[in-house]
N, C-alpha and C positions, 0 to 999 in steps of 0.2 A: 510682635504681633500688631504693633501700631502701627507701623509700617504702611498696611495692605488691610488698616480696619475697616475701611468705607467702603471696598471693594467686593463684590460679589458673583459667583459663577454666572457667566450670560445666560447659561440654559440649565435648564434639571440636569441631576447627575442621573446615570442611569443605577441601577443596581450593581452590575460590575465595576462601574467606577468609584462607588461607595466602599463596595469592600477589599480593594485595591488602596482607599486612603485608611480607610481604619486598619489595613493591616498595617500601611507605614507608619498610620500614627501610632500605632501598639511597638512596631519596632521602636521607634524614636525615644518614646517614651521610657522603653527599657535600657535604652542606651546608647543605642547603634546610631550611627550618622551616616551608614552606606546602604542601600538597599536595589534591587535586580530587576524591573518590573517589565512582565509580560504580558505587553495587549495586542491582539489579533489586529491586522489594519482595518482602520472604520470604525475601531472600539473607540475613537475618541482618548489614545496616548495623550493628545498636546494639553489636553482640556486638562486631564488627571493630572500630567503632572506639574501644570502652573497652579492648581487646584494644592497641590502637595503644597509647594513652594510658596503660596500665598499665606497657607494657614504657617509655615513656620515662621512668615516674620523676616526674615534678613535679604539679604538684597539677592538679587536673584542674575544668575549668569546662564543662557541657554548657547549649547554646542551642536550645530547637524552638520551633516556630511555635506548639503550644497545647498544654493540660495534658494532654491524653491521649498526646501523644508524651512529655511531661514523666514521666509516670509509668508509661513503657514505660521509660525508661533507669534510672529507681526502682530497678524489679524487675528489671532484667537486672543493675543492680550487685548488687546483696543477694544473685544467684545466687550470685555470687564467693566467701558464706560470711557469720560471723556478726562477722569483724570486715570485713566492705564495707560501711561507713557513709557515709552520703551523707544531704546538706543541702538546702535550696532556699532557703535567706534570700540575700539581696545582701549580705548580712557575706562570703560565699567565707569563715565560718569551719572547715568542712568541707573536706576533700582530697578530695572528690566534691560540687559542687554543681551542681543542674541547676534552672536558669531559663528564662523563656519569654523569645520574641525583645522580648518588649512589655515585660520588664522594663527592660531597655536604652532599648529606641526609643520613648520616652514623650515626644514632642514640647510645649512649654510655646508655645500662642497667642502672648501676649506677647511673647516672644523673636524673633518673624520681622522685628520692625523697630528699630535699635540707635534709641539715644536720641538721635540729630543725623536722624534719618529715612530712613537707609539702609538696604537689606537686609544680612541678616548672611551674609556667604558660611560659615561653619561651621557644617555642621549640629551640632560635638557644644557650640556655645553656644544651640542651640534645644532642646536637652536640659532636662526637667525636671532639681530638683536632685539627685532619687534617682538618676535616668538618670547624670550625670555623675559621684556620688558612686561608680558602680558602676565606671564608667571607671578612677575616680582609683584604687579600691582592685585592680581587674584589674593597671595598671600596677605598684601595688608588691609583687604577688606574684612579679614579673622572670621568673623561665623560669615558668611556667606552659602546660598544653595547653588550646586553644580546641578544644574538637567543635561542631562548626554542622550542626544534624539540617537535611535537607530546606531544603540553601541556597541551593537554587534561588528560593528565595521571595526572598533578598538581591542577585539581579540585577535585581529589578524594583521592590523597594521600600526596602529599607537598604542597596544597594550602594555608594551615595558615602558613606553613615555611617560603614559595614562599613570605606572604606579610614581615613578618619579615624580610627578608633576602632583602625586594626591599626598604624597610624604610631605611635602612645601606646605599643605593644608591643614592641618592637624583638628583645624576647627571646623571644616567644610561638611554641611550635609551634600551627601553625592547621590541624587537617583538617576539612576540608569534606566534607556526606553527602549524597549525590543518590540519585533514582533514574531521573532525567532523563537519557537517553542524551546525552552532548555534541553529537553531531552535527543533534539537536533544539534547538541553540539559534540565538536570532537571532546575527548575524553582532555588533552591541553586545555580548549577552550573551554568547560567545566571549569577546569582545576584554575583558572585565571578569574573568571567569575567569581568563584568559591574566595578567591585572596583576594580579589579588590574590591567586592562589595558584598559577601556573604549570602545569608537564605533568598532565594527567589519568593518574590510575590507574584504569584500565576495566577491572573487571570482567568480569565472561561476560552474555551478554544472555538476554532473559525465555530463549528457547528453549533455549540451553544449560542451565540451571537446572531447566528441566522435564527437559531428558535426564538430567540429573543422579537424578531422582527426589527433589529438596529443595521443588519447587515442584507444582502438580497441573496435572495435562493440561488443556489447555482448546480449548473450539470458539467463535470468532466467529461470531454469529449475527446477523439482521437481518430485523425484520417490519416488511415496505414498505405504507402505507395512503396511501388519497387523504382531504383534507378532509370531512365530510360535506357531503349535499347542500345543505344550508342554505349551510354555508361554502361553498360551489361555486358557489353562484348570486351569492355576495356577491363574490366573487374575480372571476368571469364579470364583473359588472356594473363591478368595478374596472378592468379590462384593457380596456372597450370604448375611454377614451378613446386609450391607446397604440397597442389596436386601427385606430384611425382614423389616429391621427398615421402607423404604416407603410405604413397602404394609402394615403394620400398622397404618401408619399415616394419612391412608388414611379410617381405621375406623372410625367413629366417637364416638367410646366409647374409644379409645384412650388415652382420659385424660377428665377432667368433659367439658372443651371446645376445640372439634376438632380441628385439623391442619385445615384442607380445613375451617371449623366454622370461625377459627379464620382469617384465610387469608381476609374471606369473610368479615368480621366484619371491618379487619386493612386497608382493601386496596380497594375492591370492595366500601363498605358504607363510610369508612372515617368518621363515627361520624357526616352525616350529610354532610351538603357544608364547613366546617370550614375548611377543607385545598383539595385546586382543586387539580387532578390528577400534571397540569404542576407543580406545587409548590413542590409537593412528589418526583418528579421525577431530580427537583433541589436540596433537599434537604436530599437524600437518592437515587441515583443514579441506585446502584446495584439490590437496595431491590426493586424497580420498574422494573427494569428489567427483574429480577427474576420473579417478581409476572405473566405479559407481557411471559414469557417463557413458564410458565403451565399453563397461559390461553392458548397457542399454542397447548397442548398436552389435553388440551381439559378439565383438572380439576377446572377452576377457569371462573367465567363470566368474560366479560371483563369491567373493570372498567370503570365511565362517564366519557370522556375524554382523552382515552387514546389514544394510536395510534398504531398499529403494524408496525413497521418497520424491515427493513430485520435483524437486530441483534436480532429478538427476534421470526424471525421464523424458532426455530431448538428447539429439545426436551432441556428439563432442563438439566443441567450440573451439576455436582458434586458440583460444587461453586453454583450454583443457590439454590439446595437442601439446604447447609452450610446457607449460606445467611437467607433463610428464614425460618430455624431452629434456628438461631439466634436471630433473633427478638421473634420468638413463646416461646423461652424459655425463654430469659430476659423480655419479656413484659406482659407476660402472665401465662405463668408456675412455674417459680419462685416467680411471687406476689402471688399464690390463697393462702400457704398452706395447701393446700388438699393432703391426703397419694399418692391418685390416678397420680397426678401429680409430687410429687416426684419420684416416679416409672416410669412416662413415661420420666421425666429427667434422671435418671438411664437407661432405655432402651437407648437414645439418645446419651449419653456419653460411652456406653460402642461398640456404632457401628461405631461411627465418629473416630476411629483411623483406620477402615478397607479404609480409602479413605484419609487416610493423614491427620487428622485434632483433635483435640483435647479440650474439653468443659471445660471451668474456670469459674475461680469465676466473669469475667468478660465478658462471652461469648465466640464461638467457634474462636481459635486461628488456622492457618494453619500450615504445616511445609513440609519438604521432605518425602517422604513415598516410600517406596520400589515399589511400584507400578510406579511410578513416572521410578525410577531406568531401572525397566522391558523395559518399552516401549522407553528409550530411549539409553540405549544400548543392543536394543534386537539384538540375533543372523543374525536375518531377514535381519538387517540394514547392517552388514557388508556381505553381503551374496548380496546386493542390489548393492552395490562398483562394485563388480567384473561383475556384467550386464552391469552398465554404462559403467566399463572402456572398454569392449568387444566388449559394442557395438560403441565407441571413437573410437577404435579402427579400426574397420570394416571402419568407415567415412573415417577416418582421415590416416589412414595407420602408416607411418613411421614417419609422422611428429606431430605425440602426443605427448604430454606434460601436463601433467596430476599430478596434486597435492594433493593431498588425506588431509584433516587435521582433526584432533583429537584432545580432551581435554588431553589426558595423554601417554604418551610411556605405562607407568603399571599401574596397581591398586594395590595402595601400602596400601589401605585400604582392614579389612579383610572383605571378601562378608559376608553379615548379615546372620543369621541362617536360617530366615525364605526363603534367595535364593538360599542355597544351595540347590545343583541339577535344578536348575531353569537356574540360569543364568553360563556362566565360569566366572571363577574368573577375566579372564581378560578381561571379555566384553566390548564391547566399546574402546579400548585402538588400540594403534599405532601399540602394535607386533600382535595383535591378527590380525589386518586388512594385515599387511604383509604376515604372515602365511598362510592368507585365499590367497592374491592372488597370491602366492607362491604355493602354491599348485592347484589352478586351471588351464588346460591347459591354454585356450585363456589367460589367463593374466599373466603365470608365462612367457611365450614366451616375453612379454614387459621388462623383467629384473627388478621388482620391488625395492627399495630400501629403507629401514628404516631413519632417518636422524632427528636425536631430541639434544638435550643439551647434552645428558649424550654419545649415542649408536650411533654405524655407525651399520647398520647387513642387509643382499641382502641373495637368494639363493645363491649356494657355486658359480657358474659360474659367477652370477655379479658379486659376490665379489669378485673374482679372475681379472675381466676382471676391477672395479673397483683398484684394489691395482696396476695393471698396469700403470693404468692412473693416479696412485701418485706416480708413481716411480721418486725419485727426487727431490719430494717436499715436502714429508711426509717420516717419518721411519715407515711401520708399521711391526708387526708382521706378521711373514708367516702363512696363510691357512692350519690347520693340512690336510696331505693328507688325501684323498678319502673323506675327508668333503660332508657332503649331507645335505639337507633342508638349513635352513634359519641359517648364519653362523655368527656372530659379526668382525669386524674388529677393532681392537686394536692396538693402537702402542704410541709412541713418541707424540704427538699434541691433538690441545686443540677446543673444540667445533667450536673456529673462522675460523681455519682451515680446519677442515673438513667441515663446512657448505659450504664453500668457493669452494672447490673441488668438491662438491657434485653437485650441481649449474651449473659449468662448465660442469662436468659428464651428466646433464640433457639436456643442452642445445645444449650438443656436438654430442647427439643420442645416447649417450651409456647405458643409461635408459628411459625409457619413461615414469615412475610412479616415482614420492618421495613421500614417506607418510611420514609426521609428527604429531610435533604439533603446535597448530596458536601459542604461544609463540616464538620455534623456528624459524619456516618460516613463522610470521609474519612481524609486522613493522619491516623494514629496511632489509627488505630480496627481493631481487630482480632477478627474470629473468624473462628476456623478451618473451623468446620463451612460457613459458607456456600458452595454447590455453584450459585446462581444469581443472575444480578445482572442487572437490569434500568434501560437508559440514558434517562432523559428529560430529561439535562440538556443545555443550550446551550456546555459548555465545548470547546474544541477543542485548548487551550495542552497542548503534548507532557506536560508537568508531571501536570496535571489527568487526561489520558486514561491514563497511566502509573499514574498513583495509584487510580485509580477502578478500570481493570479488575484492580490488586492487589487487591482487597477478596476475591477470589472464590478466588486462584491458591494461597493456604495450604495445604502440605498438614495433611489432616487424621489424626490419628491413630486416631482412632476408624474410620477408612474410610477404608483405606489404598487402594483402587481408587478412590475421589476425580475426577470430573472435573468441570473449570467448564464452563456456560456463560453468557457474557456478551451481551446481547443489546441489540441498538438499535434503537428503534422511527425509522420515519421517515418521514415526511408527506412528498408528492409533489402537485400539482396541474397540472392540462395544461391549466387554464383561466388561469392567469396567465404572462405571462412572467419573474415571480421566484418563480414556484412549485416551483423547484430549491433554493433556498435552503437547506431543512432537507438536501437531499439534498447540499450542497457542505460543508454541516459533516459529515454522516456521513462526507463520503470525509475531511476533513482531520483529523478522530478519527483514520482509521487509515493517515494515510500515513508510514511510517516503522516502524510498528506488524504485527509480525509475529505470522502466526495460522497453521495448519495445516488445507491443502485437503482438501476431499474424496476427493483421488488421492493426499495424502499427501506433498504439496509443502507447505515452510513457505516461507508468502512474506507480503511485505508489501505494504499498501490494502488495497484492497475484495476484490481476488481472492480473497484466503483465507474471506471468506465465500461467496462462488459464485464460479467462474471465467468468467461468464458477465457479472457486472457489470465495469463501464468506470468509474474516476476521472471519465469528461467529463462520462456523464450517466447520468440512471435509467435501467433499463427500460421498454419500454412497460407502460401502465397495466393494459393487456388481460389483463398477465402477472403482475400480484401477485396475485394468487390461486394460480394453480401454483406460484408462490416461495415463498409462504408453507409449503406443504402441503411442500413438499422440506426450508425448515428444523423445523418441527417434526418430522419424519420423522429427520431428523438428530441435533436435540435429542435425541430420545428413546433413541437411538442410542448412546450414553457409553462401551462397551465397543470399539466401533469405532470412536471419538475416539483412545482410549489407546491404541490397539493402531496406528492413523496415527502418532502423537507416536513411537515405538518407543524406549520409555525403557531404558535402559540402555547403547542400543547407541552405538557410537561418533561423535562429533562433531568438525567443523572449527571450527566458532563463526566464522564471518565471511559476509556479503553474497556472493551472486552476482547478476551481471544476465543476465537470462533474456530470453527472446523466447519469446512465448507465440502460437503457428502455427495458424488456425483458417479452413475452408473459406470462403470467403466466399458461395457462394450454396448448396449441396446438400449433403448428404454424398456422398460419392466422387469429390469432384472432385480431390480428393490420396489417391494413392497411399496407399493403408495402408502402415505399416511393419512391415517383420517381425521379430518378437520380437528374434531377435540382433541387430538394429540399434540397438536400440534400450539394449543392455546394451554392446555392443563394436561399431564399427565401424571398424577398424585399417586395413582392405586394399583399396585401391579395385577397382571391381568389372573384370571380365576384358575386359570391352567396352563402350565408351563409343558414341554417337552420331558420325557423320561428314557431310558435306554430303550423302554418296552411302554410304547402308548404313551400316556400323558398324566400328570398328577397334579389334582385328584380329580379321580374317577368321577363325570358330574354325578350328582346327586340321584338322577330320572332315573341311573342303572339301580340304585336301592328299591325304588319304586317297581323297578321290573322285576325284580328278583322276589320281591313281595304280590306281584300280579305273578310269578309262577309259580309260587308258597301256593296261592290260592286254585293255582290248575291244577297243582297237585293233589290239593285237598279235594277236587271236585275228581279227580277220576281216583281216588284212595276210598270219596263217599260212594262213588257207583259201584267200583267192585266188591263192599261191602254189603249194598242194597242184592246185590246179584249171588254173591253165596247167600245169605239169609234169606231168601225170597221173596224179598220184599218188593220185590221188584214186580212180582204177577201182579200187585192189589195197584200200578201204577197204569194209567193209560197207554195205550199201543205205540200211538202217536208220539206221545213226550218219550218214549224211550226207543223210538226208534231213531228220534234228533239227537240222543248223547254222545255219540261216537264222532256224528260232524262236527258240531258243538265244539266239541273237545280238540279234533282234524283245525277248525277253523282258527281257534281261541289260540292253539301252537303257532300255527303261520302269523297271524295279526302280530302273537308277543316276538316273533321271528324278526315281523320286518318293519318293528316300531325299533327294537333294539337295535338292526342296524341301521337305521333311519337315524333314532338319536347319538349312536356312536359317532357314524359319520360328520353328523352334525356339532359334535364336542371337537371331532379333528379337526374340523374346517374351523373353529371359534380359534382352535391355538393355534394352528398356522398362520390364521388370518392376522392375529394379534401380533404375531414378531414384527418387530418392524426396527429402524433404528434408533426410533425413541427409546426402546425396552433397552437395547444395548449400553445408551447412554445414561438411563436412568441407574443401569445395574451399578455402573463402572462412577457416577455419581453418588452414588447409597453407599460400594464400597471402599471410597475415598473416606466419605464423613464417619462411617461406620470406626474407622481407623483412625480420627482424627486428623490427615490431612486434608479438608474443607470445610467451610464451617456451615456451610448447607449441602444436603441431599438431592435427590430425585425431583422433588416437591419445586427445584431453580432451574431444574433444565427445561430450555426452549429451544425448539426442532422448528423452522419455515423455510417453505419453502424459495425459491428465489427466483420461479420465471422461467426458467431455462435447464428445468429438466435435473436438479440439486436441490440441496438443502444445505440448510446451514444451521449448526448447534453451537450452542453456548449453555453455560450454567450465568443464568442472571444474579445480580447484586450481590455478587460477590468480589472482596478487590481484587488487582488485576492479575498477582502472583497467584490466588486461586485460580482464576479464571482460565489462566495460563495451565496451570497443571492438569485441570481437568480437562483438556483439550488435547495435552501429549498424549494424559494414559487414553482417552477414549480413541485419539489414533493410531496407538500401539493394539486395542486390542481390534481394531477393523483393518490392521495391514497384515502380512503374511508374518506368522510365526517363527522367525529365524536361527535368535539363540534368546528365548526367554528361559526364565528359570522355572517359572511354572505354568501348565498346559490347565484349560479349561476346556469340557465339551458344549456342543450345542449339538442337539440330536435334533433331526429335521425331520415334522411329522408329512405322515402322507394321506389325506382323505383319502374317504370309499367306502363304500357300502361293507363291504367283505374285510377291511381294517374297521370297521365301526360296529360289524358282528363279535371281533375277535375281543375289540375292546371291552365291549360289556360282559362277553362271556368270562372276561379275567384272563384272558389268555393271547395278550396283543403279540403280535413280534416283534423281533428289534429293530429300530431306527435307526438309519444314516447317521452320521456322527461325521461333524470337522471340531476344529480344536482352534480355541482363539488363545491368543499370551493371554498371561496377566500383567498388568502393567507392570513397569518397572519401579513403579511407588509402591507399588503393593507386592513385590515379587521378592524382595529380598530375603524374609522372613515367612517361615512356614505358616505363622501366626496368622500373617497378613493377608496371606495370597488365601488362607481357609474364609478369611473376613470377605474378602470378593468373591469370594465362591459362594456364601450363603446370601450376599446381593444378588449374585449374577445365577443361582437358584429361584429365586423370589421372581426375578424379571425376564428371566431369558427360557434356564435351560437346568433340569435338573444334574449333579453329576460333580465329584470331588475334584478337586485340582488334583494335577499330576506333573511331581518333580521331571523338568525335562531330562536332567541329565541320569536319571535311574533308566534301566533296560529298556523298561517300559515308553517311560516318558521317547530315548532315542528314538526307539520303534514308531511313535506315534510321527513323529517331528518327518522321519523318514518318509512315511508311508504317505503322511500331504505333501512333501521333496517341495515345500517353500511357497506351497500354490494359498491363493490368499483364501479365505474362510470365507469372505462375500463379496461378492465382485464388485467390487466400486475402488472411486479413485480419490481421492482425499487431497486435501491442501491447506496449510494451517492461516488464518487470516486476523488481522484484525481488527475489531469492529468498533463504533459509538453507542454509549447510550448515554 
């Protein structure tokens, strides 16, 4: 600890960063020497973990992926004061050095084969001699700290070095710095984390961070475009032969047993009850899916037991066709042999490369397909840049900052034959996007500038007004004169340098665009001012998408109202059937990835860009134009981003799973909720639905029945005055009014009691809503044991656009989760549950509002919801939801579905859902 006594953190530690050290110092303390630590980018990782490293005392070795991280840990030690001195040589003669992972992992060719001809099983004897020299000399530094920047990079390329090379250490503390959420990793990379540095220390995630106020508000955004028409016709003309293979498939002389025959036979019948639908769909994932797609498009019945959910209501997909060509050909086609069936295997293999895919000896394999190519660096897309950045621009004015990123500066690969004239050769790439907005007015005015590992290159005026602003620091070559378009800057220096300047140049207003690529200005590439960042890369790895939309979330000091936007361009085509492609990497960008809705729900996927997009599939095409116009409208919008985020206010920091409740054909076909429902709903309503009227009867009909006690008594008194003659000793006048009297007093108690009937029917109709459903299937989760709150945690808001969205609050998140499957089993159609609930549907009216008081209502409409399948297995349980879903909804006992009855009922709805709406499971922040 003497070591590093004089030393101190340059700045306060935040809250997260405290409790990131106390948990490593609690690990340390118990024993452990390796620990997992995840901080969001901007959380201030470097600070933490020299912060760790200082309090233990021993000398200290830092590892990142490249120099710019390298010389972010530079300058974060030197904050410490002017005796924090730190080294970068592989001598470790410094008590601070920091090297790149490529110092170490510098593989020597020669070594992969020992001298008898075998491979070498250790990677650290494939180690050049520096590499291993750096080994020998880590080992006899004995307690030493390892910090591993960004080691998420060592699960996928020096994780078996990383264990070899920690075995050597025995006395090493090791913490590792992500900003990779753990639950984002593959199930390998877990199990590699888990063995070489144990429990994770988690952090607070992006959102909490922004509440925090350490990080800037940000909005998901997404500009949807189709390929141009050229690429449309080319895509068209690609699809016709797949085109043909399905309208084939769809004969039934096809092969001696049809496609759809055989679907029917594989998946509809099952051979009988020997494997249920659930079991198939456990046991073959896709191929249920699939099947579930074209029963949506209308070609296949729907299986006993099946269920439509929203991933399976959009036409078949290219993969879906694959899929179940797959099986037709290995399970069917290949056993007959029949000539006729060899032939249709020859049709089928010779069309399945028009969509990327390829038929073996082992079934259809996939691959990359020029098509693929087309729609994700179509023309369209960088043509989509110069909109956003114009319209960034318009918002934002002078103080954009805008980042453009790309997979490549060039295409050093040659364009395939089949895209020539289709696509430029340098489609997609970093000069192409410069050039574009280099040449368009609105964006060449911002001073665009290119900025990658190899190229510095701006029109001829930035670059001039650029080599100005390096005069001093940099030697570069002089601008030939009269230079025009998009110019290169050359000179004396090395990528660290110019990245460096470049940065400064961005930040200082002397550009307002940097294009690159995420390599370049990704990890360890920092400014703060940038407020917009634009996606044209192909990356999806949780790693890359974490790090990339960091680029933008910094806050800035200079603007302290600061908000991002991140945006994804994304090519769609409805002329091919893999013209979803670009659209399945955008959803897998942001699944797990949370952003804040337009209503002010932070959730994660695509919802949090519109709640109107679906994970399954795009939009209609008809409809990016209006999309587009809502997110610019949004974009421009920043004041009412931040004021969604509502930073300061208080947070849970954990996952909820929501269900997200939307009309499925009109608006009004669900019940508006009213306001208090939608804040509290504690008390189930006074009167529920019954097979006949409603229970219980309100109270006013007691009241009536006692106002006719008394007409009664009043005409029992008159004809008693009238035999005794009591009546002559009474005036003329007063007994000539008893008759009306009496005529009048009937009518009034007539048409109060259908007045108040009426008015009891409309109070219980009015009250169902889908809070009452939620609350029932809430109450009887807890009621049973499986939740550890009721009614009293469910919150119903709505979202803007015409939905809702439910959750059960503060509960963990495997609760959270449950309550959210049974409450969407019991609002989707009845399939094969085991047990049937009613919900009787009252009808106002005058004349039901007579009937009711008089005790003599009629029966009411009836649909039948399941019972969940938590609560369905067990007679017990499904009676336990039924006396919730009494209380909340609907009077009326559960009914075994597979008794006469129960079939009869199941039948008689033939699968039609109980309330029309459309459902979709999500999931949310708090």
């Amino acid at each position: 600890m003497q070591r590093f006594a004089d030393l101190a953190a340059p700045k306060p530690l935040r809250r997260h960063q405290q409790r990131a050290l106390a948990e490593l110092a609690a690990a340390f303390a118990a024993g452990r020497r390796r620990a997992w630590v995840v901080l969001p980018p901007g959380a201030g990782k470097t600070l933490t973990g020299l912060e760790a490293a200082r309090r233990l005392g021993a000398p200290i070795v830092v590892f990142g992926p490249n120099t710019a991280i390298q010389g972010q840990w530079l300058a974060e030690w030197h904050g410490y004061g002017d005796a924090a001195r730190a080294g970068t040589s592989r001598a470790l003669e410094a008590d601070v050095t920091v090297l790149t992972y490529q110092a170490l992992a510098s593989f020597d060719p020669d070594a992969e084969i020992d001298e008898e001809g075998g491979e070498r099983p250790s990677h650290l004897d494939r180690l050049r001699p520096q590499g291993r020299e750096l080994v020998a000399r880590l080992a006899a530094l004995g307690e030493v700290t390892l910090l591993l920047d960004e080691c998420h990079h060592l699960l996928d390329t020096w994780g078996e070095l990383l264990a070899e090379v920690l075995r050597q250490l025995p006395d090493a503390y090791v913490i590792g710095l992500t900003a990779t959420p753990p639950d984002r990793l593959t199930p390998a990379q877990a199990g590699l984390v888990g063995e070489l540095f144990g429990p994770v220390v988690r952090g607070p995630s992006i959102p909490a961070v922004v509440r925090e106020g350490h990080l800037a508000p940000y909005a998901e955004l997404a500009w949807l475009t189709c390929p141009t028409a050229h690429e449309q016709a080319w895509l068209a003309a690609e699809a016709e032969r797949f085109t043909e293979l399905t309208t084939d498939l769809l004969d039934p002389g096809f092969a001696t047993v049809g496609f759809l025959e055989w679907l029917d036979k594989r998946l509809v019948e099952r051979g009988g009850d020997m494997l249920t639908w659930q079991r198939l769909e456990r046991q073959e994932p896709a191929l249920a899916a699939a099947a579930l797609r074209l029963h949506h498009a209308g070609l296949l019945p729907l299986p006993e037991g099946a269920r439509v959910r929203e991933e399976h209501r959009h036409r078949p997909a290219a993969g879906d066709w694959v899929c179940l060509l797959d099986d037709y050909v290995r399970r069917c086609l290949r056993r007959s042999g029949e000539p006729a069936d060899a032939a249709a295997v020859e049709a089928i293999r010779r069309a399945l490369p028009s969509i990327g895919y390829q038929l073996t000896a082992r079934g259809v394999r996939g691959g990359r397909t020029p098509v693929d190519r087309v729609v994700a660096r179509s023309e369209a897309k960088t043509a989509a840049v110069a909109e956003i950045l114009a319209a960034e621009h318009g918002a934002l004015g002078e103080r954009l900052r805008a980042l453009v990123l790309c997979d490549h500066e060039r295409a050093t690969a040659t364009l395939p034959a089949r895209l020539s004239g289709v696509l430029d050769a340098q489609a997609g790439s970093a000069r192409l996007v410069l050039e574009t907005l280099a040449a368009d007015p609105r964006t060449a005015r911002l001073n665009p500038m290119l900025v990658t590992g190899r190229t510095v290159a701006a029109p001829a005026v930035t670059a001039a007004a650029f080599a100005a602003f390096c005069a001093g620091t940099a030697r570069l070559d002089p601008i030939p004169p009269g230079a025009d378009g998009v110019v290169e800057l050359t000179g004396a220096w090395s990528s660290r340098a110019w990245v460096a300047l470049a940065t400064r140049f961005l930040e200082s207003g002397g550009c307002s665009i940097l294009v690159g690529t995420r390599a370049m200005l990704g990890e360890g590439w920092d400014a703060k001012g940038v407020n917009t960042v634009v996606d044209l890369t192909e990356a999806t790895t949780p790693g890359a998408v974490v790090q990339l939309r960091g680029r933008a979330l910094r806050a800035d000091p200079s603007w302290p109202e600061k908000v991002a936007n991140t945006w994804s361009v994304v090519c769609v085509s409805a002329e091919h059937p893999k013209g979803n492609a670009d659209w399945e990497r955008f959803v897998r960008k942001h699944d797990g990835y949370f952003g804040v809705t337009d209503a002010g729900t932070i959730a994660a996927g695509v919802a949090h860009v519109h709640p109107e997009l679906s994970p399954y599939a795009p939009p209609p095409v008809a409809g990016f134009d209006r999309f587009n116009a809502a997110m610019l409208e949004r974009a421009a919008d920043r004041a009412r981003v931040r004021a969604l985020w509502r930073v300061g206010t208080p947070y849970e920091d954990r996952p909820v799973h929501t269900l997200r409740v939307e009309p499925a054909t009109v608006p009004g076909t669900v019940p508006a909720l009213a306001p208090a429902l939608c804040a509290d709903w504690s008390a189930p309503p006074p009167a529920v639905p019954a097979e006949r009227g409603i229970s219980p009867v309100p109270r006013l009909a007691g009241r009536l029945h006692r106002l006719a006690g008394l007409a009664g008594w009043a005409a029992g008194t008159g004809a008693w005055l009238a035999a005794s003659g009591a009546l002559e000793a009474l005036p003329q006048a007063m007994l000539g009014g008893l008759p009306a009297a009496a005529l009048a007093f009937l009518l009034v108690r007539r048409r109060r009691r259908g007045t108040a009937g009426e008015a009891a029917l409309r109070e219980a109709a009015g009250r169902f809503d889908l809070a009452a459903i939620a609350c029932a299937v809430a109450d009887g989760l807890h009621a049973a044991g499986k939740l550890p709150e009721g009614a009293q945690a469910v919150r119903v808001e709505p979202d803007g656009a015409g939905a809702y969205w439910i959750e059960l609050a503060g509960v963990p998140e495997e609760a959270s989760r449950l309550f959210t499957l049974a409450l969407d089993e019991v609002l989707a159609p009845p399939l094969a549950p085991r047990y049937l609930v009613p919900r009787y549907l009252v009808t106002p009216g005058r004349r039901e509002g007579r009937l009711l008081m008089a005790g003599t209502p009629e029966p009411n409409p009836v649909v039948h919801h399941a019972v969940p399948e938590a609560l369905g297995e067990r007679r017990k349980d499904a009676e336990v939801f039924a006396r919730a879903w009494n209380r909340w909804v609907s009077l009326g006992d559960p009914v075994y579905a597979r008794s006469p009855e129960g079939a009869g009922l199941l039948a008689a709805q033939a699968g039609g859902s109980p309330l029309d709406v459309a459902t979709a499971l999500r999931l949310t922040w708090r």
